[in-house]
HTML snippet that shows the backbone in 3Dmol.js (N, CA, C, O; Angstrom):
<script src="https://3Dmol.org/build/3Dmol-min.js"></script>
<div id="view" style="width:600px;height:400px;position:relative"></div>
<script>
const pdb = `
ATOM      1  N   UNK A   1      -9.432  19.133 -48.207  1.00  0.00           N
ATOM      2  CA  UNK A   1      -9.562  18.415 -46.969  1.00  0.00           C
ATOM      3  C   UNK A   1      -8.363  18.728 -46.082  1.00  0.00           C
ATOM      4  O   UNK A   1      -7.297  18.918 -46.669  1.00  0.00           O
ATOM      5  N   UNK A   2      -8.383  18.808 -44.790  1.00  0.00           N
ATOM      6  CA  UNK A   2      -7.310  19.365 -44.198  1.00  0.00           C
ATOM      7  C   UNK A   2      -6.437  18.209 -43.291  1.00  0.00           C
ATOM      8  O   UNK A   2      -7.216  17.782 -42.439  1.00  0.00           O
ATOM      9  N   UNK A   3      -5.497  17.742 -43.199  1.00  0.00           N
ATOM     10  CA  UNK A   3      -4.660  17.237 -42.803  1.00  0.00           C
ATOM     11  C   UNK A   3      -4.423  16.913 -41.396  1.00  0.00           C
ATOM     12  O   UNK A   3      -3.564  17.546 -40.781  1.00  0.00           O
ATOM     13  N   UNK A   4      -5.015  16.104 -40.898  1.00  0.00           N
ATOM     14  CA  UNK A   4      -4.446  16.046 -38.952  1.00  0.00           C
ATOM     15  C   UNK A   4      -3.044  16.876 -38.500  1.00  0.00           C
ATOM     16  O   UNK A   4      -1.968  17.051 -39.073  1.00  0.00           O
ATOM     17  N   UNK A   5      -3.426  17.177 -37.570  1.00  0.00           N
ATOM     18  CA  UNK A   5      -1.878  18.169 -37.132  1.00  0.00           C
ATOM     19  C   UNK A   5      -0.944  16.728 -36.464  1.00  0.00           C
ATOM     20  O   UNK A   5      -1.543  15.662 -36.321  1.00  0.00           O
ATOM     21  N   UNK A   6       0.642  16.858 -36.070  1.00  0.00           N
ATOM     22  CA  UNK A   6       1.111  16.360 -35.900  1.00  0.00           C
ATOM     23  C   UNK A   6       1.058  15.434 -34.603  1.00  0.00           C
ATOM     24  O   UNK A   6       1.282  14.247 -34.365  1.00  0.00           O
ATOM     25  N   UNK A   7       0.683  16.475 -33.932  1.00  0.00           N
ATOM     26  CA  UNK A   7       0.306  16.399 -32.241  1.00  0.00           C
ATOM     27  C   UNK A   7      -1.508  15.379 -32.360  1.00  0.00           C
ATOM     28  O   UNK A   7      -1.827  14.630 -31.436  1.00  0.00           O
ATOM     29  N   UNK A   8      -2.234  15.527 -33.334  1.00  0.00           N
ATOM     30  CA  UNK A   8      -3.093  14.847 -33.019  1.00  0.00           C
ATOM     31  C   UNK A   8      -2.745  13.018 -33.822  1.00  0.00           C
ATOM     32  O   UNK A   8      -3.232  11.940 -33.481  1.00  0.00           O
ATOM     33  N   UNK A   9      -1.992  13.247 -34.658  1.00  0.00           N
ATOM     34  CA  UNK A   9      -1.337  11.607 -35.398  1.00  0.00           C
ATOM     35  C   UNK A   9      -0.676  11.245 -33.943  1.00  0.00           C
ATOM     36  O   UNK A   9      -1.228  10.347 -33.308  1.00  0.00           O
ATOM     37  N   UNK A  10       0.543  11.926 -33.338  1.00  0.00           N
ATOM     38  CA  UNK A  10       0.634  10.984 -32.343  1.00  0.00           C
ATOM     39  C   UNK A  10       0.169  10.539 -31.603  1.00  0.00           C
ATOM     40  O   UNK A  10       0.435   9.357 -31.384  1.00  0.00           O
ATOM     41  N   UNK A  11      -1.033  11.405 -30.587  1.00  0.00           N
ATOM     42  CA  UNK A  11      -2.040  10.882 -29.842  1.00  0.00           C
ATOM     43  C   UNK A  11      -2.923   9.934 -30.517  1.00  0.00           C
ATOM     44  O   UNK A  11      -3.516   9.113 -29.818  1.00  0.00           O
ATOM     45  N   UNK A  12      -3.105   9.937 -31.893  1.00  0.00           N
ATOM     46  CA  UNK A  12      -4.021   8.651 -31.918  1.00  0.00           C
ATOM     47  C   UNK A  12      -3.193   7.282 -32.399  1.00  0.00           C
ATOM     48  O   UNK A  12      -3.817   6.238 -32.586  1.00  0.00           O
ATOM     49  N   UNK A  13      -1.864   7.349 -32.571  1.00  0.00           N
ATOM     50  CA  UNK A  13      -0.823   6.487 -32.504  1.00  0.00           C
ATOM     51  C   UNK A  13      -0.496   5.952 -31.480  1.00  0.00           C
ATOM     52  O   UNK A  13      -0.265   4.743 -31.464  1.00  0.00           O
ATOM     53  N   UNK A  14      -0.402   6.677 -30.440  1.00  0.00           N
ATOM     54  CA  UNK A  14       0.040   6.299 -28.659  1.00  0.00           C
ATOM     55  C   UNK A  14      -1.688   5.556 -28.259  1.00  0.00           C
ATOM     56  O   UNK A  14      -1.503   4.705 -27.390  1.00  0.00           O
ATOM     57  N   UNK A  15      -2.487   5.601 -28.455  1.00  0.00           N
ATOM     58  CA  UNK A  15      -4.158   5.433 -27.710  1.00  0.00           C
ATOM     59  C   UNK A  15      -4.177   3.949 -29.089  1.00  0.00           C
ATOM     60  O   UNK A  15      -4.441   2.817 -28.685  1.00  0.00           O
ATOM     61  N   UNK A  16      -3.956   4.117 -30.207  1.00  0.00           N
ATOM     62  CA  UNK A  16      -4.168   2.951 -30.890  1.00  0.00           C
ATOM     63  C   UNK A  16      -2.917   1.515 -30.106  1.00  0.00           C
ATOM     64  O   UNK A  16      -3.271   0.358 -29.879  1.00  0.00           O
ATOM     65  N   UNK A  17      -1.761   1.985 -29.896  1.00  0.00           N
ATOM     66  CA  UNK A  17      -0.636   1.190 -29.602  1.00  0.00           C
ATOM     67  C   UNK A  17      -1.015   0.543 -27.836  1.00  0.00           C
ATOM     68  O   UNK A  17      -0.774  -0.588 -27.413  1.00  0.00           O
ATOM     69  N   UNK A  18      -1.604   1.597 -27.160  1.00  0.00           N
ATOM     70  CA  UNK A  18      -2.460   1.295 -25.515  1.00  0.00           C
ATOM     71  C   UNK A  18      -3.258   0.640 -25.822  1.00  0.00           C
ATOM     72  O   UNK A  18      -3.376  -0.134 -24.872  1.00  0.00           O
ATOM     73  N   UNK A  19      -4.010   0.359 -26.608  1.00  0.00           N
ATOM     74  CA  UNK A  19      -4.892  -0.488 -27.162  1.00  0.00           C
ATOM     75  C   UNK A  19      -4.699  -1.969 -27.258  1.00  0.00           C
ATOM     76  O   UNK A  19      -5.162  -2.890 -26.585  1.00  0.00           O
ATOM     77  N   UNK A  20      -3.956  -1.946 -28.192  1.00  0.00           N
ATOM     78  CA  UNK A  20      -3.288  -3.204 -29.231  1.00  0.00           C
ATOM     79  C   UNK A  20      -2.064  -3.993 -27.734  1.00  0.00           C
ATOM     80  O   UNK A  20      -2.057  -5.200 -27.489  1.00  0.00           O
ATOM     81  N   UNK A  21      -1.402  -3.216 -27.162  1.00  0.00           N
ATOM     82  CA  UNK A  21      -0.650  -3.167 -26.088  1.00  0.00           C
ATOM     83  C   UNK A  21      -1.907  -4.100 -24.900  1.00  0.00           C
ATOM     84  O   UNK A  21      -1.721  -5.261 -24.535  1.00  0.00           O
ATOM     85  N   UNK A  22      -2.748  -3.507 -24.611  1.00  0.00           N
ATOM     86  CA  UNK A  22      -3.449  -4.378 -23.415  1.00  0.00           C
ATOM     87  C   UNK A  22      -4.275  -5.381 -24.175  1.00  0.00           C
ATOM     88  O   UNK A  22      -3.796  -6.464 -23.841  1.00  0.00           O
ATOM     89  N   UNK A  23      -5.132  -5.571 -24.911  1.00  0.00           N
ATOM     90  CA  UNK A  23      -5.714  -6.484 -25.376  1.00  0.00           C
ATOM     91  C   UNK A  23      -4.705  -7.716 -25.462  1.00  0.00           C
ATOM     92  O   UNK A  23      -5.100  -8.814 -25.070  1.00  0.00           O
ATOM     93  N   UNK A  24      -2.950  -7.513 -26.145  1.00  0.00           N
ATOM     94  CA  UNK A  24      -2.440  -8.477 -26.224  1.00  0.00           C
ATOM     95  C   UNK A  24      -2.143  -8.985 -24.225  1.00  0.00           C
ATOM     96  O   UNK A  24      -1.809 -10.130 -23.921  1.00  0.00           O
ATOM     97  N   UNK A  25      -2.320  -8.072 -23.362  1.00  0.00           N
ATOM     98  CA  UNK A  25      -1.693  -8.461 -21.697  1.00  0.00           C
ATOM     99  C   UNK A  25      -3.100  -9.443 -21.699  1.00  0.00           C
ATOM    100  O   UNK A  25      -3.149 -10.478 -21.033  1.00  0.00           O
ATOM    101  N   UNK A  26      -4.128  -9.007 -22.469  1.00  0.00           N
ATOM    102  CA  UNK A  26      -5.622  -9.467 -21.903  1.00  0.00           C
ATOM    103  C   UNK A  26      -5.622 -10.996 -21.979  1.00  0.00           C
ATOM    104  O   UNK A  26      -6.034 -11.813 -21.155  1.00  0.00           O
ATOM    105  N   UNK A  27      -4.891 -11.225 -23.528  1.00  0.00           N
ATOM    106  CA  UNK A  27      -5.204 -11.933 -24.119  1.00  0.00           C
ATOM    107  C   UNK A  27      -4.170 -13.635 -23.780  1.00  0.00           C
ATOM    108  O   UNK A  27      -4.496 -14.779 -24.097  1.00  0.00           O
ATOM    109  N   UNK A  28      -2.563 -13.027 -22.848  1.00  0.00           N
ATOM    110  CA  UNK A  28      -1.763 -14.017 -22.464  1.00  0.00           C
ATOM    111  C   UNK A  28      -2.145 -14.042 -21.312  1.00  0.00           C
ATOM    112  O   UNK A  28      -1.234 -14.493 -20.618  1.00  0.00           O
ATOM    113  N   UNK A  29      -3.383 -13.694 -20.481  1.00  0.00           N
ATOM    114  CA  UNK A  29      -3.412 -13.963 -19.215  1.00  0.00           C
ATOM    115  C   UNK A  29      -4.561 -15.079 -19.256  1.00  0.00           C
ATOM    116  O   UNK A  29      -4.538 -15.997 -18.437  1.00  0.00           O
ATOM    117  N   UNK A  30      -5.861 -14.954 -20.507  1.00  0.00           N
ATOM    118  CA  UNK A  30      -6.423 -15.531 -20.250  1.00  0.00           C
ATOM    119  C   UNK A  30      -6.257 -16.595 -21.215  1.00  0.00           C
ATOM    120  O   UNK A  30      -7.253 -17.214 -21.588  1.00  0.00           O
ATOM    121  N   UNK A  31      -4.764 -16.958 -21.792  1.00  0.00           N
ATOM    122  CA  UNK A  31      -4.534 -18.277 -21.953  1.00  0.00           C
ATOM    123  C   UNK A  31      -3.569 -18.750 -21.815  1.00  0.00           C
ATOM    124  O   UNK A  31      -2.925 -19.491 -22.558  1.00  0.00           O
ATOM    125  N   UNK A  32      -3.200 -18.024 -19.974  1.00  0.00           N
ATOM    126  CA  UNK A  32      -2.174 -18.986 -19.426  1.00  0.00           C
ATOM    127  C   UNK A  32      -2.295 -20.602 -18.638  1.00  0.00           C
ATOM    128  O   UNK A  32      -1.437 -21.156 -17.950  1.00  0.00           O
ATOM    129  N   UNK A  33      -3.408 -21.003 -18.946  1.00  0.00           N
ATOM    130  CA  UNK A  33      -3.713 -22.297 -18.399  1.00  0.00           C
ATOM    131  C   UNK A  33      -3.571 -21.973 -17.026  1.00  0.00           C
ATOM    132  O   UNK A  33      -2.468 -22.449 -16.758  1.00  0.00           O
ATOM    133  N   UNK A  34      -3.977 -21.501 -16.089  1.00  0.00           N
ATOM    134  CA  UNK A  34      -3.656 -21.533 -14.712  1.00  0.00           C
ATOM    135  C   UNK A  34      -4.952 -21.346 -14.251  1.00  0.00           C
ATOM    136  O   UNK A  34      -5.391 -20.201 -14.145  1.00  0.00           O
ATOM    137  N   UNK A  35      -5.651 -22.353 -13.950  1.00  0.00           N
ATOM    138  CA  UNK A  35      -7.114 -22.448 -12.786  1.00  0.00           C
ATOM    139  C   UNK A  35      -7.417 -21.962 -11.774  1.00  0.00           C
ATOM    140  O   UNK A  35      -8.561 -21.686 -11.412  1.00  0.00           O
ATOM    141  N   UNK A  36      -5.884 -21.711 -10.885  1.00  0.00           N
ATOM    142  CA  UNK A  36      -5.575 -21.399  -9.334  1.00  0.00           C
ATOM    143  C   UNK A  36      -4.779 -20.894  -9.391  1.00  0.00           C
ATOM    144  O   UNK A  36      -3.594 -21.156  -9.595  1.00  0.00           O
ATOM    145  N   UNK A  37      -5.562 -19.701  -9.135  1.00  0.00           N
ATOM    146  CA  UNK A  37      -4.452 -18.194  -8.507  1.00  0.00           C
ATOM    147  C   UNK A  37      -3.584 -18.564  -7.726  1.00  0.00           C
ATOM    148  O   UNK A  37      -2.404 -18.419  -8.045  1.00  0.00           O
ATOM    149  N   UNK A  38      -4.001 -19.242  -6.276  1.00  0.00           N
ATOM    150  CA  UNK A  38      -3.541 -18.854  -5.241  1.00  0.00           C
ATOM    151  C   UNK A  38      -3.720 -18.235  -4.247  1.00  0.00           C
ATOM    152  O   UNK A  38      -4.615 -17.425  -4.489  1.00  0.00           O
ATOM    153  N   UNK A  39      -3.290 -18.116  -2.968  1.00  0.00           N
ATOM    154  CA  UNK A  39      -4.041 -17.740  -2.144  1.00  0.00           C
ATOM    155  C   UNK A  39      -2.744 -17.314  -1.144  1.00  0.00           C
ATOM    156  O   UNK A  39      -2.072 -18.253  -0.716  1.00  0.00           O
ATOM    157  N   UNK A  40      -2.323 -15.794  -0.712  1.00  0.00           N
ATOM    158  CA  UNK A  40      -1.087 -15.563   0.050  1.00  0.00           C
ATOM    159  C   UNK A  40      -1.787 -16.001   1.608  1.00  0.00           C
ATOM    160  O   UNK A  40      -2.966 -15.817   1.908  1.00  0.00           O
ATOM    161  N   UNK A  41      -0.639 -16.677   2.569  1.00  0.00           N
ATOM    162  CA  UNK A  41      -0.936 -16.889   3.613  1.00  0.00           C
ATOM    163  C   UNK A  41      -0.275 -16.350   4.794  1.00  0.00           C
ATOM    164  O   UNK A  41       0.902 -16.301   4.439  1.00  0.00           O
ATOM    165  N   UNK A  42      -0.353 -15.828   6.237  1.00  0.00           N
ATOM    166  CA  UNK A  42       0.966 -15.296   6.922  1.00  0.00           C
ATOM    167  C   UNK A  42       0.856 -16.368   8.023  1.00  0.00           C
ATOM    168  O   UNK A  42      -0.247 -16.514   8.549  1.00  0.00           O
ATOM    169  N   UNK A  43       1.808 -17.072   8.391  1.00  0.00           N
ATOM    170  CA  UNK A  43       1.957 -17.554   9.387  1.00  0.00           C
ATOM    171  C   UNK A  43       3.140 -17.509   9.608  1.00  0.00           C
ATOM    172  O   UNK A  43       4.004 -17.564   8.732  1.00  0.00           O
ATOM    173  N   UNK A  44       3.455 -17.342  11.487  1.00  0.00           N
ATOM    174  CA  UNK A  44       4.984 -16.964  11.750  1.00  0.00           C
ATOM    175  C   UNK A  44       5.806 -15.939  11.263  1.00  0.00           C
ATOM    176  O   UNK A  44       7.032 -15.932  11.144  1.00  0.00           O
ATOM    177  N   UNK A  45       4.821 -14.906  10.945  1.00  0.00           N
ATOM    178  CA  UNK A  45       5.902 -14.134  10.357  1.00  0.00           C
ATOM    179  C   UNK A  45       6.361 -14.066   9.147  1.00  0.00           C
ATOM    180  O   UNK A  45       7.090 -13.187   8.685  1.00  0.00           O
ATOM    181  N   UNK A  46       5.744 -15.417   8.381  1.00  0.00           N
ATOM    182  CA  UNK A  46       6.402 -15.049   7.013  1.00  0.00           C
ATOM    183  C   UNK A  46       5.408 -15.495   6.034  1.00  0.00           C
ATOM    184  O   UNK A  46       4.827 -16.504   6.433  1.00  0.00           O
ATOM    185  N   UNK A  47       4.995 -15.062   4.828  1.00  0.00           N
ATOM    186  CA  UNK A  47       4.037 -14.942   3.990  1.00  0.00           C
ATOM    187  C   UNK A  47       4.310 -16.412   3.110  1.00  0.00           C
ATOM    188  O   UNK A  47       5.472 -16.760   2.904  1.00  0.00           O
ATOM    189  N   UNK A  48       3.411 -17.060   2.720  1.00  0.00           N
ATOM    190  CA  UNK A  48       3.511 -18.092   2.197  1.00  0.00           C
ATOM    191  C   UNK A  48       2.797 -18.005   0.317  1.00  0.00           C
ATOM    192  O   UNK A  48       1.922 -17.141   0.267  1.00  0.00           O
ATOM    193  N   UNK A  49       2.933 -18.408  -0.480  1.00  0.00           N
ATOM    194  CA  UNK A  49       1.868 -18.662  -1.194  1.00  0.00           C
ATOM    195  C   UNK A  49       1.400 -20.001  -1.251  1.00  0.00           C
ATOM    196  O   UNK A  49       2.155 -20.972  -1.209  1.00  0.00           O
ATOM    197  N   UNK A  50       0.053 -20.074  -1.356  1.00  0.00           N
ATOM    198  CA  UNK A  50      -0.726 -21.594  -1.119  1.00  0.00           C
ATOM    199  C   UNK A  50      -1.326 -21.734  -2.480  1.00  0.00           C
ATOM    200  O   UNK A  50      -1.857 -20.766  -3.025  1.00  0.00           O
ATOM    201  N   UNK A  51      -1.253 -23.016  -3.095  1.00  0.00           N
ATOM    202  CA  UNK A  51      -1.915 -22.995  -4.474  1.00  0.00           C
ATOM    203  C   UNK A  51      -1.509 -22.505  -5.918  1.00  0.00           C
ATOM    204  O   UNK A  51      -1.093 -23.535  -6.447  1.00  0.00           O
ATOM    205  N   UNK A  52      -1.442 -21.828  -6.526  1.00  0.00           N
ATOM    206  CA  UNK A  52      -1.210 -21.242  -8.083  1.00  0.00           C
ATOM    207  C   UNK A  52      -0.372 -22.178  -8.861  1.00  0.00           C
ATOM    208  O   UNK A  52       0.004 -23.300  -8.519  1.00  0.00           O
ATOM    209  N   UNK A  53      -0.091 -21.409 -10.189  1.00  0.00           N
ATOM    210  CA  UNK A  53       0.995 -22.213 -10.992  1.00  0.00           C
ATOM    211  C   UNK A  53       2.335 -22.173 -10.783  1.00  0.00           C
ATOM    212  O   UNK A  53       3.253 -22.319 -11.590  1.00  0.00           O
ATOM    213  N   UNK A  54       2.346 -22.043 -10.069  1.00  0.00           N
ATOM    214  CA  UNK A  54       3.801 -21.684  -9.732  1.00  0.00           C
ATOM    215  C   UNK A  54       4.656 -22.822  -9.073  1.00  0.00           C
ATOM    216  O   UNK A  54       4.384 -22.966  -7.881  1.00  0.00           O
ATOM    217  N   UNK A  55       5.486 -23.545  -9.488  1.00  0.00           N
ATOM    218  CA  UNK A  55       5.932 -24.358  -9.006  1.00  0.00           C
ATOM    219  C   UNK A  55       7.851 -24.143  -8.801  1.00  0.00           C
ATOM    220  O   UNK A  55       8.615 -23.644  -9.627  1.00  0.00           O
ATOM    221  N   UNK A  56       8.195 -24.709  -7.437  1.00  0.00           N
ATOM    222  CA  UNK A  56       9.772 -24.204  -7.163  1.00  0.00           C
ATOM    223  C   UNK A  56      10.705 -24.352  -8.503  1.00  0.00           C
ATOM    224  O   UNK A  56      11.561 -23.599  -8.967  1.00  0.00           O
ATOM    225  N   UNK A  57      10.232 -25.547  -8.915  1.00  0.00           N
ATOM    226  CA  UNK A  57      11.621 -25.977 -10.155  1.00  0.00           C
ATOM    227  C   UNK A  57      11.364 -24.477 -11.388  1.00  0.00           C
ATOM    228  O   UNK A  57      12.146 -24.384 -12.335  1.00  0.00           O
ATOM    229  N   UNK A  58      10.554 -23.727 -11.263  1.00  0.00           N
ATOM    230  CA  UNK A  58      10.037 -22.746 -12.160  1.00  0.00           C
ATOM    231  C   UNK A  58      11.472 -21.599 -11.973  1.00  0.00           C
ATOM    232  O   UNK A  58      12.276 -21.108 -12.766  1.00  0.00           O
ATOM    233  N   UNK A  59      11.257 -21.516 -10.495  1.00  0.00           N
ATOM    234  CA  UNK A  59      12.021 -20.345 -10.201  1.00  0.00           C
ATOM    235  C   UNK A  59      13.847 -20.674  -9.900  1.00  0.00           C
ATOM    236  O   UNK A  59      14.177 -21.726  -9.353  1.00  0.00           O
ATOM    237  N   UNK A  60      14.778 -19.753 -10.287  1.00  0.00           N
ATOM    238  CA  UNK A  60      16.172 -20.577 -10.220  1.00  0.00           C
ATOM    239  C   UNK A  60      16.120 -20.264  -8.835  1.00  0.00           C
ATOM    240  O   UNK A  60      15.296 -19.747  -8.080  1.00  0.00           O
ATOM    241  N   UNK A  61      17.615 -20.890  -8.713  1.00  0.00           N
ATOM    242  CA  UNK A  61      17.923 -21.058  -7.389  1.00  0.00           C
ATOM    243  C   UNK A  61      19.347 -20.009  -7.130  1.00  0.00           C
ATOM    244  O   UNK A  61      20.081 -19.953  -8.116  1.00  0.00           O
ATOM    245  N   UNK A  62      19.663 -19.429  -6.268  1.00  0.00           N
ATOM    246  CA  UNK A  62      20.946 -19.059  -6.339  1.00  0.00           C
ATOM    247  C   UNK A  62      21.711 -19.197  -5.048  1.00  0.00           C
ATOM    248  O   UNK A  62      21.501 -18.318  -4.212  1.00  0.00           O
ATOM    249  N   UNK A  63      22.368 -19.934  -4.816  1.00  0.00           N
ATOM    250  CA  UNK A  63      22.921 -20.400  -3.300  1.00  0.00           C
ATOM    251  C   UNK A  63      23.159 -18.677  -2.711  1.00  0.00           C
ATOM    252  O   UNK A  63      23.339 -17.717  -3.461  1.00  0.00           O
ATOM    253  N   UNK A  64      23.091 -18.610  -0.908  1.00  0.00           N
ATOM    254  CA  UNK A  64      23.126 -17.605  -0.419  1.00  0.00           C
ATOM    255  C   UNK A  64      24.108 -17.992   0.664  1.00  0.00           C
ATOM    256  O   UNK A  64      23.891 -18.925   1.437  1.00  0.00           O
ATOM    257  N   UNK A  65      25.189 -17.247   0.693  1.00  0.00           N
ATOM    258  CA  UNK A  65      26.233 -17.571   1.816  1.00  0.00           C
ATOM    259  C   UNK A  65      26.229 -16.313   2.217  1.00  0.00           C
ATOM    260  O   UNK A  65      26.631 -15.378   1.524  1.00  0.00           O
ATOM    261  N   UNK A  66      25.442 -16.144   4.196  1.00  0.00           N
ATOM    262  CA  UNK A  66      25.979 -14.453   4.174  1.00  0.00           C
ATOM    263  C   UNK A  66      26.972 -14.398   4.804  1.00  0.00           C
ATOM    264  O   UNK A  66      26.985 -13.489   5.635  1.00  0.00           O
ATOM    265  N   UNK A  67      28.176 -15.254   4.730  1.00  0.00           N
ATOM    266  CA  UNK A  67      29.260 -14.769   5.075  1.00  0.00           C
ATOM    267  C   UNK A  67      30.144 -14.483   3.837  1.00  0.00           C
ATOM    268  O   UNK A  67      31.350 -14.260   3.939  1.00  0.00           O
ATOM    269  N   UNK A  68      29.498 -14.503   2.702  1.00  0.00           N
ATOM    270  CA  UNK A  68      30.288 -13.658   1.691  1.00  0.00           C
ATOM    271  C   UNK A  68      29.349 -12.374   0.860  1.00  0.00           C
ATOM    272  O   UNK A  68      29.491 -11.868  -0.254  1.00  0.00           O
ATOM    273  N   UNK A  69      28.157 -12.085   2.184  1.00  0.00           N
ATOM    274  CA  UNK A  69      27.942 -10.807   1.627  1.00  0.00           C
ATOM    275  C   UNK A  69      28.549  -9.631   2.508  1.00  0.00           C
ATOM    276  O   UNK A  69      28.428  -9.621   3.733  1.00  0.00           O
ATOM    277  N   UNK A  70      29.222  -8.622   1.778  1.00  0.00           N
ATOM    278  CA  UNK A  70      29.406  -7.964   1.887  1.00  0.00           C
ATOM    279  C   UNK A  70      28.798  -6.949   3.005  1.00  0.00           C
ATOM    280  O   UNK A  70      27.601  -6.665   3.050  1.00  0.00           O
ATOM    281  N   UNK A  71      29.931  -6.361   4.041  1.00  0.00           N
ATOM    282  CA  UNK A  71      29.185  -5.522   5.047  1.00  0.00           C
ATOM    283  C   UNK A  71      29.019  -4.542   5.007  1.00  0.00           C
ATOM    284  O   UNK A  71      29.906  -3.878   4.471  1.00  0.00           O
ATOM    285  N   UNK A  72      27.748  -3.784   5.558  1.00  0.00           N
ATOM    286  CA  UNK A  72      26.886  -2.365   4.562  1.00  0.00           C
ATOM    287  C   UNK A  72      28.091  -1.843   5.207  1.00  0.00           C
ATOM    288  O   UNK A  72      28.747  -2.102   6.216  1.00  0.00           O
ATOM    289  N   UNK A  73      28.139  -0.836   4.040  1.00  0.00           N
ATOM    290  CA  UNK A  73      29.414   0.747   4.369  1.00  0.00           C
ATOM    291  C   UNK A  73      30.293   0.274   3.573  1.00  0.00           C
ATOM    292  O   UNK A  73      30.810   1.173   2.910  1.00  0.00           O
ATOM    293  N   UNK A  74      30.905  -1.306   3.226  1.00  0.00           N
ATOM    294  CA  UNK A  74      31.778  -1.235   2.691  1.00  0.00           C
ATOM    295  C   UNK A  74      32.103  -1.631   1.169  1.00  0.00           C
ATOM    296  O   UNK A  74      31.128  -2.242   0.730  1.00  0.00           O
ATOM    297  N   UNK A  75      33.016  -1.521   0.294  1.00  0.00           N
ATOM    298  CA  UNK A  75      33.017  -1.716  -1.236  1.00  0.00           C
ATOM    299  C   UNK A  75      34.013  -2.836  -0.945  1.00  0.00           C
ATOM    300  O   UNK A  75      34.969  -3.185  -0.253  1.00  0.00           O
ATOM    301  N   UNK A  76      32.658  -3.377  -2.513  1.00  0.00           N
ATOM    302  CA  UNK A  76      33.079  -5.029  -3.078  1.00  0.00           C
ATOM    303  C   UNK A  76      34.862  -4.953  -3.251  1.00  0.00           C
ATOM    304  O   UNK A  76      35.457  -4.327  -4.128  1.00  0.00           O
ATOM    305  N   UNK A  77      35.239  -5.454  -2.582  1.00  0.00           N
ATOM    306  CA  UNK A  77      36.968  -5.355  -3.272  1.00  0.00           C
ATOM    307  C   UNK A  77      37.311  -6.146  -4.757  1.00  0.00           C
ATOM    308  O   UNK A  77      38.320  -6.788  -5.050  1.00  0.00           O
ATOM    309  N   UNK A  78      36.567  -5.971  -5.262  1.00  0.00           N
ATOM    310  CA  UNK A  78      36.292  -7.009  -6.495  1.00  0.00           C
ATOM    311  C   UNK A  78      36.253  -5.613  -7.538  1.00  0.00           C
ATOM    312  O   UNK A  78      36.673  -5.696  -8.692  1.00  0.00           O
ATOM    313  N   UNK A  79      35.721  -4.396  -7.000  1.00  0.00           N
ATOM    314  CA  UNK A  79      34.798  -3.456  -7.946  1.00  0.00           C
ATOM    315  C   UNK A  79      36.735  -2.251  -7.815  1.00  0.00           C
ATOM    316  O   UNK A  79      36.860  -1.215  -8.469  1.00  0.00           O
ATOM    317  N   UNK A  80      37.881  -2.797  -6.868  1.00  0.00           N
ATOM    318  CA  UNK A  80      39.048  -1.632  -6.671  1.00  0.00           C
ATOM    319  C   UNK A  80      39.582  -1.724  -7.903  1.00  0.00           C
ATOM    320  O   UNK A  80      39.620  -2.692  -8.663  1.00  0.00           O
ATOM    321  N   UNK A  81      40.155  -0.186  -8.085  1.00  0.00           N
ATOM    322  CA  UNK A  81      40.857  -0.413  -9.370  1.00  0.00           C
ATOM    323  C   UNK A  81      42.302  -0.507  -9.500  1.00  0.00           C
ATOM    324  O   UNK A  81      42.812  -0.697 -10.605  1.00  0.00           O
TER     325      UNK A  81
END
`;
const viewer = $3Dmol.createViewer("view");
viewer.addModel(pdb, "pdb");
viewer.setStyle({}, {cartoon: {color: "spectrum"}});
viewer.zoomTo();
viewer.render();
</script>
């Protein structure tokens, strides 16, 4: 009996693992409890999302001061050696 060549074990290693790989994406999407997608909205200029699971306390927060960002062209004086 003759032996699979090397090149064909990995291809059916990589196509078994694509496999096993999406069934598990299949499988946490459809038991993420979430009823409502959502629905993106534009008004004024700026895109909203309306609806889904997604709630603010989900996402962190990181205070934004742009008077301590940095002005393009120049290096963080934090990064001099």
């Amino acid at each position: 009996m003759a032996q699979p060549s090397t090149g064909a074990l990995s291809l059916l290693t990589g196509a078994v693992m694509a496999a096993a790989l999406s069934g598990a994406a299949v499988l946490a999407v459809l038991d993420s409890g979430c009823d409502d997608p959502g629905t993106y909205t534009e008004h004024d200029g700026v895109v909203e999302l309306i609806g889904g699971c997604l709630h603010p306390s989900d996402l962190p927060i990181t205070p934004h001061n742009p008077a301590d960002a940095p002005t393009p062209g120049t290096a963080d004086p934090s990064l001099a050696r």
